[in-house]
N, C-alpha and C positions, 0 to 999 in steps of 0.2 A: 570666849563668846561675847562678850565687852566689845572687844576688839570689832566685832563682825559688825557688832551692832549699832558704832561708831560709823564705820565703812559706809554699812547701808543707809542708815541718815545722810553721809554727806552725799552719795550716792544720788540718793530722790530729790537733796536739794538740789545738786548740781543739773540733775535733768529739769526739775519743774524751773530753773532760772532760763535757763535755754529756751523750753518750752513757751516763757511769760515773754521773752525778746523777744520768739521768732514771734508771737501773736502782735507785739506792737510793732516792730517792722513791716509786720503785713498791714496793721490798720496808717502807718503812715505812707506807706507804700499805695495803699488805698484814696489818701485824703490829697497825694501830692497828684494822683493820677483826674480825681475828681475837681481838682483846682484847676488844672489846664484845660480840663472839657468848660469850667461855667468862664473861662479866660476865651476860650475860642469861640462859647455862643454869645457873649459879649460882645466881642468884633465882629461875629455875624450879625447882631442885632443892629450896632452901629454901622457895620455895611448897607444893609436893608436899610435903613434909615436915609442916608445919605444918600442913595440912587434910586432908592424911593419916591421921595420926597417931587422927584422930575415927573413922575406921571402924575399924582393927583393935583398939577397944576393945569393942565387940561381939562382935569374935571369941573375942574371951580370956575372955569368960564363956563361949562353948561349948567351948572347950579342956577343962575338967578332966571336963566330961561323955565328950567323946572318947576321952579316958584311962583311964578307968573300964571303957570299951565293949573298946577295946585289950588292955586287963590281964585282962579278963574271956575277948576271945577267946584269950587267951597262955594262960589259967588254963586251957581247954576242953581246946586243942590240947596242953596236958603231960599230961592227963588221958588224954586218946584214947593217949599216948605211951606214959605208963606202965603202960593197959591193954593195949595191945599185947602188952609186954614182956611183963605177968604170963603173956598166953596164951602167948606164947612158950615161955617158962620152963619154965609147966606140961604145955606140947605135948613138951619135950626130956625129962620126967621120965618120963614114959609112955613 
């Protein structure tokens, strides 16, 4: 009965050792497969980057026109602002 009881111990170990590699084979298995995906969105980002880079310099010559049009309607709208006030002003003096 010794005997058996011997058996069945090395038994369980020998499965749960198996059972504990095949879990870490699978989690490296896992980390080598998730290494290559953030390896290839890397050179995807650096691609985008790189031919990217060629359109938004067309942009940037319509930027200071933008600016212009911006500052122009900021300049209208203190305008309209401080005609306001003046009617105001002149509406309390009366």
């Amino acid at each position: 009965m010794n005997i058996l009881k011997v058996l069945l111990v090395v038994l369980i170990t020998v499965i749960s050792t198996i059972a504990v590699l095949a879990v870490i084979g699978l989690a490296a298995n896992l980390l080598f497969y998730l290494f290559w995906l953030a390896v290839i969105c890397l050179v995807l980002i650096a691609l985008a980057k790189l031919f990217g880079s060629k359109g938004d310099g067309s942009e940037s010559a319509s930027t200071p026109q933008s600016r212009l049009q911006d500052a122009e309607l900021t300049l209208d709208e203190y305008r309209r602002k401080l005609e306001a006030e003046i009617k105001q002003s002149g509406e309390k003096q009366l």
